[in-house]
C-alpha positions as CSV (number, residue, x, y, z in Angstrom):
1,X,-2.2,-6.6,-23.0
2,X,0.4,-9.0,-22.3
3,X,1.8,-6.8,-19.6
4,X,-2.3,-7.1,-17.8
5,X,-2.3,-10.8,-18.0
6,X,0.9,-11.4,-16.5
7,X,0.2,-8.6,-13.2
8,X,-3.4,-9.8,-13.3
9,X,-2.8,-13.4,-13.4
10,X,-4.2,-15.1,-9.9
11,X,-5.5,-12.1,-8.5
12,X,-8.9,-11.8,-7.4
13,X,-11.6,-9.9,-9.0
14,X,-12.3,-7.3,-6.2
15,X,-9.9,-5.1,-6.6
16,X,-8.2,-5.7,-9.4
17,X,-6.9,-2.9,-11.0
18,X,-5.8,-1.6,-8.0
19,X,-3.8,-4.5,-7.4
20,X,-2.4,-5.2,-10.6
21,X,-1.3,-1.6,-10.2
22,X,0.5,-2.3,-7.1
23,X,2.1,-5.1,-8.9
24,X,3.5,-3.7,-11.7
25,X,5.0,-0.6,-10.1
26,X,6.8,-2.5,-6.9
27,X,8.3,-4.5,-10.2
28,X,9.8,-1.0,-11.0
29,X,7.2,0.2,-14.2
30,X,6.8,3.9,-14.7
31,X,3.3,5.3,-13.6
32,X,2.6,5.6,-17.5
33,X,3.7,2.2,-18.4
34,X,1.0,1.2,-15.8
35,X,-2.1,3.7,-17.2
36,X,-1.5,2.2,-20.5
37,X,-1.1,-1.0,-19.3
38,X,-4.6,-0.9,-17.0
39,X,-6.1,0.9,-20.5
40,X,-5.2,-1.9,-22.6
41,X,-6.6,-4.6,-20.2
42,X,-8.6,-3.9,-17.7
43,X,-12.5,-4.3,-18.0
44,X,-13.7,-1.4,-15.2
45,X,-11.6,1.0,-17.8
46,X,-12.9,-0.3,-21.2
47,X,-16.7,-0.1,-19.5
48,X,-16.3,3.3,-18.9
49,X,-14.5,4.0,-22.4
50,X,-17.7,2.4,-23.7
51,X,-19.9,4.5,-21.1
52,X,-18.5,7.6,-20.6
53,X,-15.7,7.7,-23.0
54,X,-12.3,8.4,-23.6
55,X,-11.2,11.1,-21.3
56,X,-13.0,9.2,-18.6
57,X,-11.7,6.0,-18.6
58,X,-7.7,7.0,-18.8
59,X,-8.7,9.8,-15.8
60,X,-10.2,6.6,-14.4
61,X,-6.8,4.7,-15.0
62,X,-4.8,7.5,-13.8
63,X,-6.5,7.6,-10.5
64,X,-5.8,3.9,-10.1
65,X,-2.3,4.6,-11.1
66,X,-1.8,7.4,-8.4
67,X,-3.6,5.4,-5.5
68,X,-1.4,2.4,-6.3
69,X,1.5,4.6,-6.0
70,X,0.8,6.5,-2.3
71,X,0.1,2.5,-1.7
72,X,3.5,1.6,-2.8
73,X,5.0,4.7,-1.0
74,X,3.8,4.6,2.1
75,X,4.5,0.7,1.9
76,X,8.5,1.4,1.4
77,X,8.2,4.7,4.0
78,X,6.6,2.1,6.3
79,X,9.2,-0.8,5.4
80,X,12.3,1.1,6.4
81,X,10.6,2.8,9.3
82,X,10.4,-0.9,11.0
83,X,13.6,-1.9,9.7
84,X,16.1,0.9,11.4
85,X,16.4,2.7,7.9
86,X,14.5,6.2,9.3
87,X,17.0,9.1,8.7
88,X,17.0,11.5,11.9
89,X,18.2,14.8,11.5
């Protein structure tokens, strides 16, 4: 929980837990520290714990998890790219 309020902290409601995703995995957390992390705070995933249930809202947090990661990928890819850093063969 502590781990959500300091990613989440000035962050705008739309997209949230996408964001504090991004956040906490350009800081170097593991993809699991992160689906535990959006688990323990975010709202979207305890409404669908609460709706839909258990397996539903850590698929749910998964998903965020894995978009926040082709984010952060292509980000990088895309930051070396413009920087010179491509590797040609």
């Amino acid at each position: 929980m502590k781990r959500w309020e300091h990613y989440s902290a000035g962050l705008p409601a739309a997209s949230l837990d996408l964001r504090v995703a991004q956040r906490a995995l350009r800081d170097g957390c593991s993809a699991k520290e992160v689906t535990l992390m959006l688990v323990a705070g975010s709202e979207t995933v305890r409404l669908i714990y609460d709706k839909q249930g258990r397996k539903e809202a850590i698929a749910f947090a998964h998903h965020i998890v894995t978009v926040a990661n082709l984010n952060h990928t292509s980000s990088t890819v895309t930051k070396h790219h413009s920087h010179g850093l491509e590797v040609s063969d």
